[in-house]
N, C-alpha and C positions, 0 to 999 in steps of 0.2 A: 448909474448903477454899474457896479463890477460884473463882468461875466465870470462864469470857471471853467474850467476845463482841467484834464488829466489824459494821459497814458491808456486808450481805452481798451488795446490787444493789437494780436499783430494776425495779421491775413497773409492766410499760404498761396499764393497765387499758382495754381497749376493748369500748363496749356497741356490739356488730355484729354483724349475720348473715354478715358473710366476713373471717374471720380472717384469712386468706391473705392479702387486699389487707392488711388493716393492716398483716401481718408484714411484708408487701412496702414500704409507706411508711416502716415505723421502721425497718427494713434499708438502705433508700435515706437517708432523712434523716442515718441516725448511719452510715453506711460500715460495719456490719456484716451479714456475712454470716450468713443463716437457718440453724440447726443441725439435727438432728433427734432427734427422740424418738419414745417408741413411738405405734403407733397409738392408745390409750386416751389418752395425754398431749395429742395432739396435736390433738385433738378440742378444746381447749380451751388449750392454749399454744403459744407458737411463741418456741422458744428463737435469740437473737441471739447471736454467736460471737464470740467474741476481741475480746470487750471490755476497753477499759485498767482496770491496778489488779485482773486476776485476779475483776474485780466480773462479777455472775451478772446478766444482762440479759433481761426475758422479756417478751413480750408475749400478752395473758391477756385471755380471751373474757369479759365478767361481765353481770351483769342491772343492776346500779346505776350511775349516771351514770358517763362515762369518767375518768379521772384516773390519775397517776402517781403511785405508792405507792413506800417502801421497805419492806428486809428489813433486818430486825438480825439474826447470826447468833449462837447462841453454842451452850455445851456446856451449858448448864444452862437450860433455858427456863422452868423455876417460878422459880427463883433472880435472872433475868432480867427474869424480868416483875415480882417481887415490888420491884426496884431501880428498873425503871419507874415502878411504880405512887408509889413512894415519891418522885420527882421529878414528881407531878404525872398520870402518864399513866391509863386506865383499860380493863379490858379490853374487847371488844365481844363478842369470839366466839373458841372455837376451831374449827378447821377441819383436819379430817387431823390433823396430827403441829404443827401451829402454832397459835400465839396471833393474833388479829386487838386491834390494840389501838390507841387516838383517843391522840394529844396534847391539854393542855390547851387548845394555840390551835385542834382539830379536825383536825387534819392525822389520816388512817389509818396506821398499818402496821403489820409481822407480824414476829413473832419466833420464828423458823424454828429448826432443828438445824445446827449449826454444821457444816462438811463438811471446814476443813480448820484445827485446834485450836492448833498449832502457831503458827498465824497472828492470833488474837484477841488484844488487850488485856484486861489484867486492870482489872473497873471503878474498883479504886483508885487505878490509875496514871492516870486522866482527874483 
């Protein structure tokens, strides 16, 4: 069976003691409005709203230098990362319910649980 996966958003990775101003800068900069989540989420992301292309926008408190990460979504995430790995990528870490994984050129990201399957490409059709 084919897995899919897609482009699932991109994560603002910001090393700060006030998450609120940053939500506040990347809510101003991109014309999206702050969404909300529970208190335990919120501690540590700050979800951005009605972004184009249906894409999942966050911005996320971390310990390691700031940078913008993406998400690949898919319905299979061993299956996913195993097709990664096979075009070069390697994993770093999982985290909760995701993979943290480098490109060969260094670039980070994370290959999350798909949320809406309908919507992914299957990787043979790339």
């Amino acid at each position: 069976m084919t897995h899919r996966s897609r482009l699932a958003g991109f994560i603002i990775d910001c090393r700060t003691d006030d998450l609120d101003a940053a939500a506040r800068f990347w809510s101003g900069a991109l014309g999206l409005p702050i969404g909300e989540l529970s208190p335990e989420e919120s501690a540590t992301y700050a979800k951005l709203d009605a972004a184009p292309g249906d894409l999942h926008i966050e911005v996320q408190k971390v310990e390691h230098p700031s940078r913008v990460h993406l998400d690949i979504e898919t319905d299979d995430i061993e299956a996913e990362v195993a097709r990664l790995e096979a075009l070069g990528a390697k994993r770093v870490d999982y985290v909760h319910t995701w993979c943290v994984m480098e490109a060969p050129t260094g670039q980070r990201f994370c290959v999350v649980r798909m949320k809406h399957p309908a919507r992914g490409a299957a990787p043979n059709a790339w």
